[in-house]
C-alpha positions in Angstrom: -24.4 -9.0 39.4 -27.5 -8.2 37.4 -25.7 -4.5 36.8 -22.3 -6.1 35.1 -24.7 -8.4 33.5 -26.8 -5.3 31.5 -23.1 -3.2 31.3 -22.0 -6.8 29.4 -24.9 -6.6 27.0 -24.8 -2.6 26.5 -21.0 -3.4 25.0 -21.9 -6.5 23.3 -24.9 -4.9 21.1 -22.5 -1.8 20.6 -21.7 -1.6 17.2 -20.0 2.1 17.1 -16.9 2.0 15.0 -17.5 -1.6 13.5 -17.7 0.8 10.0 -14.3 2.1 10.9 -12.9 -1.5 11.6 -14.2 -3.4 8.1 -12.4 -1.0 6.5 -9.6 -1.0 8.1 -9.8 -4.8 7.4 -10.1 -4.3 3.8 -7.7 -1.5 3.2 -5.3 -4.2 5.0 -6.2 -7.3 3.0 -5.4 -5.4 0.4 -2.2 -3.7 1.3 -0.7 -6.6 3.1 -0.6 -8.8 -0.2 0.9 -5.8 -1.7 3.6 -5.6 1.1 4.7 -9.5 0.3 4.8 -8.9 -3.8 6.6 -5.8 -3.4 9.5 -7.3 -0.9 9.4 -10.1 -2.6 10.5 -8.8 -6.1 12.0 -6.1 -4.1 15.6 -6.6 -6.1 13.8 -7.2 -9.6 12.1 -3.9 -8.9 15.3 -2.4 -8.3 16.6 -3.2 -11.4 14.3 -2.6 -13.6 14.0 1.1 -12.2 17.8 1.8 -12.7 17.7 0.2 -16.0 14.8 2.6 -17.0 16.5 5.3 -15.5 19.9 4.9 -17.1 17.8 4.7 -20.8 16.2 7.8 -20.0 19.4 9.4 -19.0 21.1 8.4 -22.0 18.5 8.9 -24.4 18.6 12.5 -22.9 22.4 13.0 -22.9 22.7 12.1 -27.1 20.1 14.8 -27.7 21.4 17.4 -26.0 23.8 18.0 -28.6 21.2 17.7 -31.4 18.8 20.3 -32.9 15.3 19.0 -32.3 13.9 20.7 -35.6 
């Protein structure tokens, strides 16, 4: 009993890879929040993007027939 007792204690004070887990933790309380806002405004996003592109692509389209000097 007094062995599993010592092996118990050996684990406990182990702290290899607690390093590794905080920042795992951080990199997810970070990315997690992220997650939501982006699913969230997932459709506003969308638009926006397809709106930005359809600019560009018109903006590009009227000066392809122009000289640009």
């Amino acid at each position: 009993m007094r062995k599993l007792l010592n092996l118990a204690m050996r684990i406990h004070r182990d702290e290899r890879g607690a390093e590794g887990l905080e920042k795992l933790l951080i990199i997810a309380a970070i990315v997690l929040p992220l997650l939501a806002v982006l699913l969230y405004f997932k459709d506003y996003i969308v638009e926006w993007v397809q709106e930005s592109s359809d600019e560009v692509r018109d903006d590009s389209d009227s000066s392809l027939g122009q000289d640009p000097f």
